[in-house]
N, C-alpha and C positions, 0 to 999 in steps of 0.2 A: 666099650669104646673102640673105636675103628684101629686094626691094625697098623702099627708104628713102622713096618718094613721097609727101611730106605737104607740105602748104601750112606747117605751125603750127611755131612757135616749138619748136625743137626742140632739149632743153638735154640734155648730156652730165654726167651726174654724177661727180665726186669719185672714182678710180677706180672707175668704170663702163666704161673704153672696151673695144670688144672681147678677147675671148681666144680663140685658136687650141686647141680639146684634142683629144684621142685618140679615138676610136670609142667608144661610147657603156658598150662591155663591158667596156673599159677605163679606164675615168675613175677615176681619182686622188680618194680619201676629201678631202671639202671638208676645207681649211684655213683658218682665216681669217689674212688681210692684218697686218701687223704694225700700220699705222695702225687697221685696224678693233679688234684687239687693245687699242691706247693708249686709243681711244675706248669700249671696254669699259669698262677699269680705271677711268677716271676718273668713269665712270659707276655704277660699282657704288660708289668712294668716296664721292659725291655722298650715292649711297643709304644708306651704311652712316651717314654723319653726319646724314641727315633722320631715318633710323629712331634711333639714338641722343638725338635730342631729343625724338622722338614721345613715348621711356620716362622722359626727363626729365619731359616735361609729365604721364606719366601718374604717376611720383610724387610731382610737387605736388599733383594732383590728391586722393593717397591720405594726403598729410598732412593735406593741407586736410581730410579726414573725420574727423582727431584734433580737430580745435579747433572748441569749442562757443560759441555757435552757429555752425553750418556755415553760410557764406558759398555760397548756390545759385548766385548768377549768378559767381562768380568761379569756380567746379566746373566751372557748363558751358563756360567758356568756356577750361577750361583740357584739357576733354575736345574741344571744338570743335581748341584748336590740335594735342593728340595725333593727329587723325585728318588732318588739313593732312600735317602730315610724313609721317605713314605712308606716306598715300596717295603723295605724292612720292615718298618711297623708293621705292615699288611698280614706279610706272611708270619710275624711273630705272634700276630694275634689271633689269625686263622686259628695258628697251631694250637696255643692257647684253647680256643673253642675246641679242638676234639678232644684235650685232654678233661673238659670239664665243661662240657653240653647244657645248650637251654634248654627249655620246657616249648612245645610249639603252643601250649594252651597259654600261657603268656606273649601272646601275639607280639603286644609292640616291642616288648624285651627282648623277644625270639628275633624277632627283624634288627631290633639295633645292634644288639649284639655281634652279629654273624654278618650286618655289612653296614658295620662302624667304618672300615675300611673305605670302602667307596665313599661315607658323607667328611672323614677328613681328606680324599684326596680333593674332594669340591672346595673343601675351607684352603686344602692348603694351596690352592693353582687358579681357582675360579678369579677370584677379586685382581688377582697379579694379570690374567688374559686380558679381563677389562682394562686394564691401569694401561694394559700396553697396546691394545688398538686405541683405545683414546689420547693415548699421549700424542701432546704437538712437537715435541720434544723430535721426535720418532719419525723418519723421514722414509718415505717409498719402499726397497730393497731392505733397509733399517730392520724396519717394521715388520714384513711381512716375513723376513725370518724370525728374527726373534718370537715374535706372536706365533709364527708356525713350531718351531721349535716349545715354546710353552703349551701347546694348545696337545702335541702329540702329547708333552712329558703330562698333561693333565686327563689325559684319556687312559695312557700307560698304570699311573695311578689307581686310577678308577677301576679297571679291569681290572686289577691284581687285587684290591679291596672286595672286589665284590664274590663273594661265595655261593657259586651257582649248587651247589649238593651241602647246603649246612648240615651241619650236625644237631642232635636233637635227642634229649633225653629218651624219647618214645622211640627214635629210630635206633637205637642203641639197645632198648631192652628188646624190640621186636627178631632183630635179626640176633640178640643172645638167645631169646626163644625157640627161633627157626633151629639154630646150632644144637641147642640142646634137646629138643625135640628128634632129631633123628644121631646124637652122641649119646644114647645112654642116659639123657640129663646133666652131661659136661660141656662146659664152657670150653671148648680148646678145637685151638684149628694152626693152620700150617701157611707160612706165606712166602716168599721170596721178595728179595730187593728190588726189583723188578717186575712183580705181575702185577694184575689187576685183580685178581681175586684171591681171597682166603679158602682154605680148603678141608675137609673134614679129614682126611689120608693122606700122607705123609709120601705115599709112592704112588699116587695120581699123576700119569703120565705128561699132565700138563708140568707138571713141577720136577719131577725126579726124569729128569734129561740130563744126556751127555753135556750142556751146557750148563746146567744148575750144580753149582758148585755149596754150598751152603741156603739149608733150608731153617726158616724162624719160626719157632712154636709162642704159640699164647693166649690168649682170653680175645675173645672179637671187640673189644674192647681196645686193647693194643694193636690190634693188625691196623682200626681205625686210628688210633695217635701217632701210630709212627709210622704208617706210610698211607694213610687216607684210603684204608682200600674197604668200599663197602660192600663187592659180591659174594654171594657163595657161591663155587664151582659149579655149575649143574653136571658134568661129570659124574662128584663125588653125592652129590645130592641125587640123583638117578642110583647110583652104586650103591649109600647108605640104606634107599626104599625098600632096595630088592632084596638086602642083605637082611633086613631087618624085619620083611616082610610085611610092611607098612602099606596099606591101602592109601590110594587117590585124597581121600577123605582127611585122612590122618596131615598128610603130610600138606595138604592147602590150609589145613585150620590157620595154621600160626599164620602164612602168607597171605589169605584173605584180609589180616590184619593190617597190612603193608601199605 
């Protein structure tokens, strides 16, 4: 296992601590953790009750264009709180998916799943944008805010639903492979609250700087739940090669997989 040498604050996450696996050809389709599981579910309920108020507020909102005159600033503000929930649900559910990943060989699942997000922020803003360029209710300046206003909160929506790098149970055992592949056959790497990559070495000058105050240990499995972070250093992945004296061959096998 790669030397531990760092001066910093060096915290062990939550099942993070090392794991012993198999050779690299070998390695076992990820599973996730039964606690990381619980912390799915609860998080996908979270999501499912913010996105269920989002559609509450968007049919107050659609009542509110029955009754004349149309009250503008109680509209937006009721289009303001539909896009609050949404956007919560989003990110509750994102999170949700990296604690407890689909399979990409179940296509349509793997899609619905990882961007449920984006098809309720259409359920919850679509039908209400119609309702209010159509309304006659709805006069010039009226209108063209409001409906401008709806139209950004249902793009906002959409974009925060939509998950450009899902997670995926294959992406998940692949880059534990790559890790373990040049750890020894340990699951464990290194991260900061702040970077974008996970790390094999603990005093990889990308990470143990005079600004890195507290450095995260754990499974790549964690570095992905709790702060989405899917690279390996190539740093430490150059450094582990030569240390370990691993040929060209060796160290693309797992990556060719990718």
């Amino acid at each position: 296992m790669p030397d531990m040498g760092t001066k910093k604050k060096l915290t062990m996450v939550e099942g993070g601590e090392s794991q012993s696996a198999a050779p690299a050809k070998e390695t076992k389709p990820f599973v996730a953790s039964d606690e990381s599981k619980a912390k799915a579910k609860s998080s996908r309920i979270f999501a499912i009750i913010s996105w269920i108020a989002a559609i509450g507020f968007e049919v107050g909102a659609i009542l509110l264009l029955k009754k004349v005159p149309i009250n503008t600033t109680w509209l937006i503000v009721l289009i303001g709180a539909d896009l609050i929930f949404a956007v919560i649900g989003n990110l509750l559910w994102k999170k949700a998916n990296r604690f407890d990943p689909a399979s990409e060989k179940e296509k349509f699942k793997f899609f619905v799943q990882n961007q449920l997000g984006a098809i309720i922020a259409v359920i919850a803003f679509l039908p209400l944008v119609i309702l209010i360029f159509t309304n006659k209710d709805l006069k010039g300046k009226q209108k063209g805010l409001v409906g401008a206003i709806a139209v950004v909160a249902l793009l906002i929506a959409g974009v925060t639903g939509i998950d450009f790098n899902p997670p995926s149970i294959e992406q998940y055992t692949e880059q534990t492979a790559q890790v373990e592949a040049l750890n020894d056959g340990v699951n464990h790497v290194f991260w900061t609250k702040s970077g974008k990559s996970y790390h094999l070495y603990s005093d990889c000058s990308y990470i143990n700087t005079d600004r890195t105050v507290e450095i995260f240990a754990g499974t790549v499995a964690k570095a992905r739940e709790l702060k989405n972070i899917t690279d390996l250093c190539d740093r430490c992945k150059n450094r582990a090669t030569k240390e370990k004296g691993l040929n060209v061959g060796e160290t693309a096998a797992v990556e060719q997989k990718q």
